[in-house]
N, C-alpha and C positions, 0 to 999 in steps of 0.2 A: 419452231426455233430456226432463225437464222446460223445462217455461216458465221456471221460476227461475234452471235452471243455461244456457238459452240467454241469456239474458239476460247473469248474469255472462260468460260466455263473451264476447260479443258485447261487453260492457264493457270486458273484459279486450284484444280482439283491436284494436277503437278503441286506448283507451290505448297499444299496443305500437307501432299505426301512427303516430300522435304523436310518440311519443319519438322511433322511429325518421329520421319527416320531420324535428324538429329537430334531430337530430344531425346529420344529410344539411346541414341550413344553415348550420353552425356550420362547421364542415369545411372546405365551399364557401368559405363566408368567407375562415375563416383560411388556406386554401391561395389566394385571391387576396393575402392581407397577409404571407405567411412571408416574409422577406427574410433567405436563405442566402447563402454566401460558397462561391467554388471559389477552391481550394488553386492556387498554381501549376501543379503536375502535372495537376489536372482543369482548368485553363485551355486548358492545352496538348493535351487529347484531345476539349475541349467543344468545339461547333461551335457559338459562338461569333463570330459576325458583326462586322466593325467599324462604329463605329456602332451600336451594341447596349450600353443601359447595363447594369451586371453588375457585383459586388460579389468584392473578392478580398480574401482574409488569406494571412497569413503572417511571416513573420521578415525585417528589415528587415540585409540581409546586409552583413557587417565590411566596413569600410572602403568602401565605393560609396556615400554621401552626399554629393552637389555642391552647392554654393548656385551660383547665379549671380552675375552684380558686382551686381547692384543689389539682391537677399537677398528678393526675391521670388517668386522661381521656385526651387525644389529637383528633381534629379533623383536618384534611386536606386535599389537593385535588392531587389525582394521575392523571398525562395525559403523552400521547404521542405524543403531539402536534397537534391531531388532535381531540380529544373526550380528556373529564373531568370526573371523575369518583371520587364522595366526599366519606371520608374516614373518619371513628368512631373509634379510638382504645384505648382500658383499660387496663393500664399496663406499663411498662417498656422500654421504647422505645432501641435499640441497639446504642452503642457511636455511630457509621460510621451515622447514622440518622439525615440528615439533608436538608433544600430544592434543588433540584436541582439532588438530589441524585437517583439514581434509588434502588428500594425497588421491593420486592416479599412478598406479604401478603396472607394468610389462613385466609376464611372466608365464609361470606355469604350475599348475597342481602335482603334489606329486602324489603317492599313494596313500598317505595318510592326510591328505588335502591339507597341508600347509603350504602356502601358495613359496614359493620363490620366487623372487623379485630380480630380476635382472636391472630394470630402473624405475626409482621411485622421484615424481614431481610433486610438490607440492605447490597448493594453489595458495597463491595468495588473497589477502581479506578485498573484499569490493569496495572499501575504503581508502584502500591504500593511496599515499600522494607521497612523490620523492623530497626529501627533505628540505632539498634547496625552495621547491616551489612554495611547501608547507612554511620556511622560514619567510619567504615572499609574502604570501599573504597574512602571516602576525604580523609583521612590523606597518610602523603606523603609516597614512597614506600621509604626504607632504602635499598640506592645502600650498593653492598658490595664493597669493598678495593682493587683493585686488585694490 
């Protein structure tokens, strides 16, 4: 082997080290920022601490939506049809909030693994279109004249 081709060589093996360290940080990163959700059922086999905040979704189950007398506390039950997982939350709930609906909530277990909710998102449908756009395309299209 030449001087030339050690060289590129040498070039080439830098460069791979590179890319490769910044991928390594990139990673790193974003596996400290990924914020995943468990399912009811992975609630119920995660180990899972109480007192440990942890993020859950699921479907917001018929008819188990309580308010309280004073409409600031709601209690209800998240599942995914397989595991039930009862839900405490104080606050506000989002319009899109409703049974049947699937939600992603921040929070924590307590000892009797009723999860409390510090904040509940609900997702809305993969259908959804803003009203304005949806009244756009019913009305009829204006042929032109020809």
């Amino acid at each position: 082997m030449n001087t030339k081709q050690k060289t590129r060589l040498f070039a080439v093996a830098v460069i791979i080290l590179i890319v490769a360290i910044a991928s390594a940080l990139v990673l790193y990163a974003l596996k400290q920022n990924i914020n995943l959700f468990y399912t009811p059922t992975e609630l119920a086999t995660a180990d899972v601490k109480p007192e440990q905040f942890v993020r859950i979704g699921g479907y917001v189950k018929k008819n188990s939506v309580q308010y309280d007398a004073s409409g600031t506390s709601v209690n209800f039950v998240v599942t995914d049809h397989a595991h039930d997982v009862r839900v405490n939350f104080d606050g506000v709930l989002p319009n899109l909030f409703r049974e049947g609906q699937v939600v992603v909530m921040t929070g924590k277990l307590d000892a009797d693994r009723k999860f409390l909710a510090n904040e509940v998102l609900a997702k809305h449908d993969e259908k959804y279109m803003p009203k304005q756009l949806a009244k756009t395309l019913k009305a009829p299209a204006v042929e032109s004249a020809v």
